[in-house]
C-alpha positions as CSV (number, residue, x, y, z in Angstrom):
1,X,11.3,20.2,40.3
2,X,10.3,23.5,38.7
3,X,7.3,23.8,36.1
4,X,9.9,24.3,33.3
5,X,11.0,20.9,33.9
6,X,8.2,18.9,34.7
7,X,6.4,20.3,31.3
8,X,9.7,19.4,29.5
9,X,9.1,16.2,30.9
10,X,5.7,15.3,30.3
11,X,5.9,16.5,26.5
12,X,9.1,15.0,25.9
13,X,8.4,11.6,27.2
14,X,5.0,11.9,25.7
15,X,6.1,12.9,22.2
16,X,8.2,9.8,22.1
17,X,5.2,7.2,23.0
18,X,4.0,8.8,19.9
19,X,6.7,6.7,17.9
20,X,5.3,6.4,14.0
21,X,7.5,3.4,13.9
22,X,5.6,1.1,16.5
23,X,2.5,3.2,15.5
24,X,2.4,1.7,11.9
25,X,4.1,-1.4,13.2
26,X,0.9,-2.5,15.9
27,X,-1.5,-1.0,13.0
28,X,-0.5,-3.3,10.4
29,X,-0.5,-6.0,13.2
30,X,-3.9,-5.9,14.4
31,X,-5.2,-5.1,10.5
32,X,-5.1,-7.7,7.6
33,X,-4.0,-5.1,5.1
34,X,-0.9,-7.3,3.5
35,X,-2.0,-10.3,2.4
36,X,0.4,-13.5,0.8
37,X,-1.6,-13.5,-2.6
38,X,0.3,-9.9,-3.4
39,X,3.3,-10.4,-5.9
40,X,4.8,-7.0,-4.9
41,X,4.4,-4.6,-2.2
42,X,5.1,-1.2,-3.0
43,X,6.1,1.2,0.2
44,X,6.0,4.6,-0.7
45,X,6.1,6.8,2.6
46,X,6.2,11.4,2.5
47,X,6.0,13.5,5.0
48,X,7.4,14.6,8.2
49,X,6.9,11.4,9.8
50,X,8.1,9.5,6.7
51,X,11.4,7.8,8.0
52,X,9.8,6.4,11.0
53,X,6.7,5.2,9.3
54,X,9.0,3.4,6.7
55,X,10.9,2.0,9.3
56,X,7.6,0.0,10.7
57,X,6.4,-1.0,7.6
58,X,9.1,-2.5,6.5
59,X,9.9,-4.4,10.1
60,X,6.8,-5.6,9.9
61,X,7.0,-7.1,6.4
62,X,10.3,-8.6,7.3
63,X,9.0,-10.1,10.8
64,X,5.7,-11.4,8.9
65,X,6.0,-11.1,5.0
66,X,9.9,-12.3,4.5
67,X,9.2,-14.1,1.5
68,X,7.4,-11.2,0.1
69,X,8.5,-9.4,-2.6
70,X,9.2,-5.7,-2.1
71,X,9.9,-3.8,-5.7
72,X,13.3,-1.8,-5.5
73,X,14.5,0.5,-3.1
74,X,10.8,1.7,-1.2
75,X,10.4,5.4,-1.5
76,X,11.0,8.1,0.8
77,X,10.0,11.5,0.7
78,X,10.7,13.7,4.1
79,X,12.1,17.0,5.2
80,X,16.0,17.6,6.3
81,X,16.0,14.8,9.3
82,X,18.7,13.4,11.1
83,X,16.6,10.2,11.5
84,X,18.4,7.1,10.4
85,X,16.4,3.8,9.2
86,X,18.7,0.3,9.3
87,X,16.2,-0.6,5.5
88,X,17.8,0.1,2.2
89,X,15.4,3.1,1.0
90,X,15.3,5.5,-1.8
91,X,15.6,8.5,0.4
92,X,15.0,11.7,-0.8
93,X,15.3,15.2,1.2
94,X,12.3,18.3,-0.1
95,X,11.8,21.4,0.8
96,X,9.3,22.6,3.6
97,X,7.0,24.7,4.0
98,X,7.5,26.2,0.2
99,X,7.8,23.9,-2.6
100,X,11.2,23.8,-4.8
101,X,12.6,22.2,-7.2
102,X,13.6,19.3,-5.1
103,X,9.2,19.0,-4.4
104,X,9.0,18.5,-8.1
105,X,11.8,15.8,-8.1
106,X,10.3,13.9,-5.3
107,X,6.8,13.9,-7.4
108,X,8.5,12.6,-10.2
109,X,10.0,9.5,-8.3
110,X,7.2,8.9,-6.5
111,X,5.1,8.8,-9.8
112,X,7.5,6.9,-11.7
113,X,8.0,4.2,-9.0
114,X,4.0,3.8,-8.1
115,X,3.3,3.5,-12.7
116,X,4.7,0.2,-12.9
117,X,2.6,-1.6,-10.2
118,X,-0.4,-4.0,-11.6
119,X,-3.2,-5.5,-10.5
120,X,-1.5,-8.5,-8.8
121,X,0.2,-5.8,-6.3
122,X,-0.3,-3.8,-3.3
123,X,0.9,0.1,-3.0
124,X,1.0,1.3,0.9
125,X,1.6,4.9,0.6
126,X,2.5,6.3,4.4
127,X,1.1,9.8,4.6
128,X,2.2,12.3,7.3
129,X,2.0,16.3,7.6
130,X,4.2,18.4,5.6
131,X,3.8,16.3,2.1
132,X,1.9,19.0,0.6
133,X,5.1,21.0,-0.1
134,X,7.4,18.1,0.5
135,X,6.0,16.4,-2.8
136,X,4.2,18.5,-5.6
137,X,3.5,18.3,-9.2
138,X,2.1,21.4,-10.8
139,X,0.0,20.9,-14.5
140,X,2.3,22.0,-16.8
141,X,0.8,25.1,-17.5
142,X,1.9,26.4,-14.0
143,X,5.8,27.1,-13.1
144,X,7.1,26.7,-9.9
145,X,7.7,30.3,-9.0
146,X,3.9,30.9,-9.4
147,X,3.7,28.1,-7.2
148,X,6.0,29.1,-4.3
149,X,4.6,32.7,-5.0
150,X,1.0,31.5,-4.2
151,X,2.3,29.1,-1.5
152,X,4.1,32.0,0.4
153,X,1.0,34.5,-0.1
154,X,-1.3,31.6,1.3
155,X,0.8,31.1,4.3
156,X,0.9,34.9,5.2
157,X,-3.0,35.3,4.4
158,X,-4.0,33.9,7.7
159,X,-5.8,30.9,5.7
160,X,-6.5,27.8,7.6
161,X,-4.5,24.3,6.4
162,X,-8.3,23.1,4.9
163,X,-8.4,26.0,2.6
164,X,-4.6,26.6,1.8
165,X,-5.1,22.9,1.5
166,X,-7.8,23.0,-1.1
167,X,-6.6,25.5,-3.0
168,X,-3.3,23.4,-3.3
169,X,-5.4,20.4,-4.6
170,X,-6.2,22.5,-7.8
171,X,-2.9,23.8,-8.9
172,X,-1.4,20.1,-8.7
173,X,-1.2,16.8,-11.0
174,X,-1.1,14.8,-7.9
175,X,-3.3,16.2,-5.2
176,X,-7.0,15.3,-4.6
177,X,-6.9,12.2,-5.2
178,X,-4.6,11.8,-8.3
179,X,-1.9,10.4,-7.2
180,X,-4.1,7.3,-7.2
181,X,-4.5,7.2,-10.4
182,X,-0.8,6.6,-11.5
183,X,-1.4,3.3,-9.2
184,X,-3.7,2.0,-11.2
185,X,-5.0,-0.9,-11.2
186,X,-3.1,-1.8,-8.4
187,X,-5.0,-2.1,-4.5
188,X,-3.7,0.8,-2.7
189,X,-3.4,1.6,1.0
190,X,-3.2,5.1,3.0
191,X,-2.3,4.6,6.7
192,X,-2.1,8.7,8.0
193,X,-0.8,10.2,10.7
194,X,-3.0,14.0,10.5
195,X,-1.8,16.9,11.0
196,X,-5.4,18.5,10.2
197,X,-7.8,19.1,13.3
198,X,-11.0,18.0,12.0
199,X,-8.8,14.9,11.1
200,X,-10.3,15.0,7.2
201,X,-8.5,12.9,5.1
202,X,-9.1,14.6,2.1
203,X,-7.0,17.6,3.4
204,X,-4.5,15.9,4.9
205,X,-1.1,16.2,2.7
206,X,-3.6,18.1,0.2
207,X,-5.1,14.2,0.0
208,X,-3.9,12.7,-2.4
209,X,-4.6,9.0,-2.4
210,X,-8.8,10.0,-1.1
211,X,-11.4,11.3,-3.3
212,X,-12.1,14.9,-3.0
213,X,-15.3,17.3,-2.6
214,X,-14.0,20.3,-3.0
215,X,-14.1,22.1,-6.0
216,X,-12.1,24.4,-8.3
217,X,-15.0,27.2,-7.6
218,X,-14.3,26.7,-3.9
219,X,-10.5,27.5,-4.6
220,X,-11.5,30.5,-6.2
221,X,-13.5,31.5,-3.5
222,X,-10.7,30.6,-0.9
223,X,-8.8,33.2,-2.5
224,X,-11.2,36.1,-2.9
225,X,-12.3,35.9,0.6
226,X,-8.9,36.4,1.5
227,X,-8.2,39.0,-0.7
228,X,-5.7,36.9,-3.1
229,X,-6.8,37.1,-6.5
230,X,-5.4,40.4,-7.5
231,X,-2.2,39.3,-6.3
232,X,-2.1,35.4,-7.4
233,X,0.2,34.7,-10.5
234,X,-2.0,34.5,-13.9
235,X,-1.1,30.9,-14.6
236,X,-2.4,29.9,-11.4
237,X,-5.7,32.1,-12.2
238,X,-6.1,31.1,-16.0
239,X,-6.0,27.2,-14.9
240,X,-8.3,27.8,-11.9
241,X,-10.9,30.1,-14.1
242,X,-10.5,26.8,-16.8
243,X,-11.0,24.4,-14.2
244,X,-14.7,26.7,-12.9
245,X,-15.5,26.7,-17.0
246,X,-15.5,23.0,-17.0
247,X,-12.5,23.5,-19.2
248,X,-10.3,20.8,-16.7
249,X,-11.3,18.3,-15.0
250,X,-12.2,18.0,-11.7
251,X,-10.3,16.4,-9.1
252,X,-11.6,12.7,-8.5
253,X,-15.6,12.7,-6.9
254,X,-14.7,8.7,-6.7
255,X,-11.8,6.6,-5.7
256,X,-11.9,2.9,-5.9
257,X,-8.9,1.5,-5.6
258,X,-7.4,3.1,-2.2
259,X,-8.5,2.5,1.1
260,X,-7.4,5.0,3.7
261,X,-6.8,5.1,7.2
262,X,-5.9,7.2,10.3
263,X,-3.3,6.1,12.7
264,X,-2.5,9.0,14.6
265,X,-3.8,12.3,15.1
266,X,-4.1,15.4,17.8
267,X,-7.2,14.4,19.2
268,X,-5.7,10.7,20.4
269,X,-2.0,12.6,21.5
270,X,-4.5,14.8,23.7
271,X,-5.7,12.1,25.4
272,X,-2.0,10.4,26.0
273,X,-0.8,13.6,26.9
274,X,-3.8,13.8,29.6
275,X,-2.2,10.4,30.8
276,X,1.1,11.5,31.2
277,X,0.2,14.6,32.8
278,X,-1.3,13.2,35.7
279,X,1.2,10.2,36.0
280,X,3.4,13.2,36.9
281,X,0.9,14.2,39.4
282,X,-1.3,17.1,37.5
283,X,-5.0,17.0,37.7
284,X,-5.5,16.6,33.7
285,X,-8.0,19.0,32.2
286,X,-9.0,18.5,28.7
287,X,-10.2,21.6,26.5
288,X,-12.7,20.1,23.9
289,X,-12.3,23.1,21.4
290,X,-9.8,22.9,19.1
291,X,-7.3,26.3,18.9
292,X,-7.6,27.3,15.4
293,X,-8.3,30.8,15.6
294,X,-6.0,33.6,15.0
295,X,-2.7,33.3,17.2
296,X,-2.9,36.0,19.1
297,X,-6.6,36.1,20.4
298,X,-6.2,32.2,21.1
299,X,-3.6,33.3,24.1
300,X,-6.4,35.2,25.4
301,X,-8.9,32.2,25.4
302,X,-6.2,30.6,27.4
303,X,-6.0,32.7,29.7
304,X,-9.5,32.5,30.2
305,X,-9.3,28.8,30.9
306,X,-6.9,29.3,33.8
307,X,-9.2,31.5,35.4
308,X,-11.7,29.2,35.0
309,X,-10.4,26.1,36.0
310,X,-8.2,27.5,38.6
311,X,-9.0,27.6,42.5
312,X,-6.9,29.4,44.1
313,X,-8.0,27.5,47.7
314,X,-7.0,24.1,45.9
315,X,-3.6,23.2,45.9
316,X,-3.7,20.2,43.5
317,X,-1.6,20.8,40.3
318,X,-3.6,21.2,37.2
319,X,-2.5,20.6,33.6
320,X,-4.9,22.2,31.0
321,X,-4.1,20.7,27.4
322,X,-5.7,21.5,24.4
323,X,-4.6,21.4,20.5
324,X,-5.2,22.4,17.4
325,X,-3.5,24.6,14.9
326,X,-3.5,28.6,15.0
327,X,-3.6,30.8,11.9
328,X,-0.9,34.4,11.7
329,X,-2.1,37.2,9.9
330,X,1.4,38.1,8.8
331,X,1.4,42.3,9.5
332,X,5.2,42.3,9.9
333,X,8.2,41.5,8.6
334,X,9.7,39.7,12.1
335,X,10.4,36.1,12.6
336,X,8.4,33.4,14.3
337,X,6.0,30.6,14.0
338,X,2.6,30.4,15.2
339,X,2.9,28.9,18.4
340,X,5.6,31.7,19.1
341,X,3.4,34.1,18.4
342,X,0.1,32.3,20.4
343,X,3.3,32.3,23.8
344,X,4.6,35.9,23.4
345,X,0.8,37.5,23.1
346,X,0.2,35.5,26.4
347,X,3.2,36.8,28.1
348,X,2.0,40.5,26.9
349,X,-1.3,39.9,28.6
350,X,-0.3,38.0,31.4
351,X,-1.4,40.7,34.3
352,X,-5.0,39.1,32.8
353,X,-4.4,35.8,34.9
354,X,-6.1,35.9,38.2
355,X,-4.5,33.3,40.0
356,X,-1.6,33.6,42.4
357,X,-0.4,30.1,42.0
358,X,2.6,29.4,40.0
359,X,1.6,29.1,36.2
360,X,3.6,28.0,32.9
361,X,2.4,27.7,29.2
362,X,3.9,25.6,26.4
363,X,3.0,25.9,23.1
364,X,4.1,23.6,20.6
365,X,4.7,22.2,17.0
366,X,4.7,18.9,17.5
367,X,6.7,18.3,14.4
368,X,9.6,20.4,16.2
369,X,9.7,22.8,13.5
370,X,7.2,26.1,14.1
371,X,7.3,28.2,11.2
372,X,10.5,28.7,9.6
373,X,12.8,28.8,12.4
374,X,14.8,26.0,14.6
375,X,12.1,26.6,17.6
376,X,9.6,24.0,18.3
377,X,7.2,26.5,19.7
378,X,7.6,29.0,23.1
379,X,7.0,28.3,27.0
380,X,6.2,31.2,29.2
381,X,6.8,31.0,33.0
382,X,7.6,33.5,35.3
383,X,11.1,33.9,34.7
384,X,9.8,35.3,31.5
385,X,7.2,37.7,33.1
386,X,10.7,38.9,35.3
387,X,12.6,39.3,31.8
388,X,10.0,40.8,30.3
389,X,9.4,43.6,33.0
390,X,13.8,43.7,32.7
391,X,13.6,43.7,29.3
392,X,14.3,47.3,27.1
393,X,12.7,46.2,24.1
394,X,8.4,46.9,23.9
395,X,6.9,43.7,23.8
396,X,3.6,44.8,21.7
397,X,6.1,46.4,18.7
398,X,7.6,42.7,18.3
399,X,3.8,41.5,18.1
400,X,3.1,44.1,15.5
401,X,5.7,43.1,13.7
402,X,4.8,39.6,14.1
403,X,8.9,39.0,15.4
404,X,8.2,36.6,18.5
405,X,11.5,34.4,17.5
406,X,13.6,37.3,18.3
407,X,11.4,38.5,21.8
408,X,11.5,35.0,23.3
409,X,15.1,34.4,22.2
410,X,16.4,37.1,24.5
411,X,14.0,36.2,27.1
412,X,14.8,32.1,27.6
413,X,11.4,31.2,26.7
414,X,11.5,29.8,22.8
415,X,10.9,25.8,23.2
416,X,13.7,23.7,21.1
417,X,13.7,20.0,20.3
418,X,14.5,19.6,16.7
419,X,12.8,17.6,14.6
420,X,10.6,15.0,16.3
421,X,9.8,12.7,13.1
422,X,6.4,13.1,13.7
423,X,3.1,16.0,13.2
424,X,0.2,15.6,14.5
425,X,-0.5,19.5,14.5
426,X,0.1,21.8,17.5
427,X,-0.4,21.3,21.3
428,X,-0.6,23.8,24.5
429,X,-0.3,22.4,27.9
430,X,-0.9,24.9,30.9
431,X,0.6,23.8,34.6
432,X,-0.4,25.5,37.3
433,X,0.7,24.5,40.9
């Protein structure tokens, strides 16, 4: 079996273990979150992973809670998905990774459906990656082409999620914590598959059911550093300058009525991916950094790692995983997602790998979408140092003009799966045999 396959093999059957049907399903098991004394329970589920983590929740309460009452048609909020769920659901398809109109409609439902819960009931919002755009309520102040205009200049700024994220918490009616308070006073609970490395819950989905410690001033900041504000729509600028006066309030310091919790996350697919790797026979070798950095110079650090943990007198196979989330400093005007662009700058640099043994990197979105395009990510083998040397076309110009889509597209080596249904941020796994 060739490296291709065996990596398609252990991410694929891997990915799948990481089912956020059975993960909310053995959460709510083992946890006494629904409790008999509730009159309703209200389901509420956005995000990537929302269809699956709907579908659990709602087994569960039929297998355990039948008698139960569930108010209406529970909520869904989730990206175009071909993902079918055998519950009768409010399902409603947003738009990814820039808000639309259709973000502002899902806010909406989701607020109007949460308002008329009381104190007798139980809200169990299920939170997964991708809600930040997937569900958004600007103040009225601020129109939705400011918005998107910010969103998209954010995206291409080379910001990480935790600052895009924080800046999005202060240009919205319903992140950093205020969604909560349209549950009021009901009891609320988060359960959250991350998508955010350092696994904070206040910056997953922009956090919107957990308090919040960043600050209007530090949005501000987010967007001088990275040379924004000259460019960022005055609406957006006039609310955050009010919002430093003291002018607006603050997003919630204090939240009292939510309890949240984290289900799934990269760190814990790491180690299952560590498990599958060597029941396929791979030594497994875990990187303990997380790959934030800039796309590019991460494929370097990778590199590195095969030289380092690569004896060329051993003949073991060796899988190197490590995770995390990689930033582009968009330059160009090509196509291509982060992890495309981490795989095509370490097939331009490949002549830095010492090792004679056969090698093969994958790099992955492990929501099956990177950036806007239908590939999941790149994987870069040998046959795609062959077609590179074949190739007419100068590797560095499509890095320049950050274009990796198109460059591993004619080469075989762009990694398709479609959407998974879940995000738990991005993963690299290196064999070498």
């Amino acid at each position: 079996m060739s490296l291709r396959e065996d990596a398609k093999k252990i991410y694929s059957s891997s990915i799948a273990k990481l089912d956020p049907s059975r993960t909310v399903y053995d959460y709510l098991s083992s946890h006494s979150i629904v409790k008999p004394h509730f009159e309703k329970i209200y389901p509420v589920a956005f995000g990537k992973a929302s269809i699956s983590m709907m579908s659990g929740l709602l087994d569960y309460l039929k297998d355990q809670f039948p008698k139960t009452s569930i108010h209406e048609k529970p909520i869904v909020i989730s990206n175009n998905s071909q993902e079918t769920i055998e519950h009768n659901i409010d399902l409603h398809f947003s738009s990814h990774p820039v808000p639309t109109e259709k973000s502002i409609a899902a806010g909406d439902k989701v607020i109007n459906y949460i308002s008329s819960s009381s104190d007798k009931d139980l809200v169990i919002f299920l939170i997964s990656g991708g809600a930040s755009a997937l569900l958004s309520k600007p103040p009225s102040s601020i129109a939705l082409e400011d918005k998107i205009t910010l969103t998209d200049l954010l995206l291409k700024s080379g910001a990480s999620i935790n600052e895009m994220n924080t800046v999005r918490k202060h240009i919205s009616d319903i992140k950093g914590g205020r969604l909560t308070k349209f549950a009021e006073p009901s009891s609320c609970y988060s359960l959250i598959i991350s998508d955010v490395i350092n696994d904070d819950i206040s910056s997953i989905a922009s956090g919107p059911t957990t308090h919040d410690k960043t600050t209007y001033k530090d949005a501000e900041i987010i967007l001088k550093n990275y040379n924004l504000l000259g460019k960022t729509p005055v609406s957006i600028l006039n609310h955050i300058n009010k919002g430093v006066s003291g002018e607006i309030e603050e997003s919630p310091k204090n939240i009292l009525n939510c309890e949240n919790k984290i289900i799934s996350s990269n760190r814990l697919y790491r180690d299952q991916l560590a498990a599958f790797a060597k029941n396929h026979g791979y030594n497994p070798v875990l990187i303990k950094r997380d790959i934030i950095g800039e796309a590019k110079e991460e494929a370097f650090f990778l590199i590195d790692q095969i030289n380092e943990h690569t004896d060329n007198t051993c003949d073991k196979p060796l899988a190197i995983i490590s995770g995390g989330e990689t930033v582009v400093n968009m330059q160009g005007f090509g196509k291509g997602g982060r992890n495309q662009e981490l795989a095509l700058s370490f097939l331009a640099n490949n002549k830095k790998i010492n090792t004679q043994r056969e090698w093969l990197l994958l790099s992955v979105g492990t929501d099956g979408i990177d950036g806007p395009t239908n590939a999941a990510g790149g994987i870069i083998d040998n046959a795609s140092v062959k077609s590179m040397m074949e190739s007419n076309n100068d590797i560095n110009n499509f890095l320049s003009n950050n274009d990796s889509y198109n460059y591993l597209k004619e080469i075989n080596s762009l990694y398709i799966t479609g959407p998974s249904g879940t995000n738990v941020a991005d993963i690299q796994l290196i064999l070498v045999r």
